[in-house]
N, C-alpha and C positions, 0 to 999 in steps of 0.2 A: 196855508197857502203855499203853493209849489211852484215854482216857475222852471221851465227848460229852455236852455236854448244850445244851438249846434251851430259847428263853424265848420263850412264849407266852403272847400278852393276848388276851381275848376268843375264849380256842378256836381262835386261830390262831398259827403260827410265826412271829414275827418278827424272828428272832435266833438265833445261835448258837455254840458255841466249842467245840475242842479243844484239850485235856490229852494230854500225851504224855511219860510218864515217860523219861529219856535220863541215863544214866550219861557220856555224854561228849559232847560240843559245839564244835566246830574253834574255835571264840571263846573260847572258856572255859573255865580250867583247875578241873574239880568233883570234889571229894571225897567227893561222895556224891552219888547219883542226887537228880533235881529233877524239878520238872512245868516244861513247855516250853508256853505258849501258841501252838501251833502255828498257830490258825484261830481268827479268830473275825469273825463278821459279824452287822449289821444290815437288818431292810430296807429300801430305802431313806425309806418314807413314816415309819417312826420312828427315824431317823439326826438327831443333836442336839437328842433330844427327853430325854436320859440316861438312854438306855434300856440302853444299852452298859455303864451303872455296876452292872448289875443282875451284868453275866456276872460285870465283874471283882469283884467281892465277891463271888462263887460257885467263882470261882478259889482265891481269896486262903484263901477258910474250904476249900475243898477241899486244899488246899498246909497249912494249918496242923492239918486232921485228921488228914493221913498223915505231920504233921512234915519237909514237903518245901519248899522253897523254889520261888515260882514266879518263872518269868522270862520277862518280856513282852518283843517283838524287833517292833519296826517300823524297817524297811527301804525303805521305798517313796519315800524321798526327798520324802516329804511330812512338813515341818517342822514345820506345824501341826498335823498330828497323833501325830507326834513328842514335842512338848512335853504333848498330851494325854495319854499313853500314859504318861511321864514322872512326871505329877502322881497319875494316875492309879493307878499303880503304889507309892506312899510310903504 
């Protein structure tokens, strides 16, 4: 199962993520299916404006409706956003 959703100000899209329910994860050994943040993006003219806080609280209560644990994954070798993801994620 996949879920999308977008965050729009002003009538326009500026953002957005997916949810992707996965029973299993080559990193991780799960016991029960999870929401996987698979995607999520800003656009750039509102990137550290904390706009991005809007999806992950929309994540977080999404994972806690259907009793699923979310787990956010950045890979991109960028630290600083690593540590954001990180804090983000508690």
């Amino acid at each position: 199962m996949c879920q999308e959703f977008l965050l729009v100000s002003d009538h326009e899209i500026i953002g957005g993520m997916v949810l992707t329910e996965c029973e299993d994860m080559e990193s991780l050994e799960l016991s029960e299916a999870v929401f996987y943040l698979e995607k999520i993006v800003i656009h750039p003219l509102y990137q550290g404006k904390q706009s991005i806080d809007h999806l992950f609280r929309c994540a977080k209560e999404q994972g806690k409706a259907c009793g699923k644990t979310v787990y956010f994954d950045c890979c991109s070798g960028n630290h600083k956003l690593t540590e954001y993801y990180s804090r983000k994620a508690e």
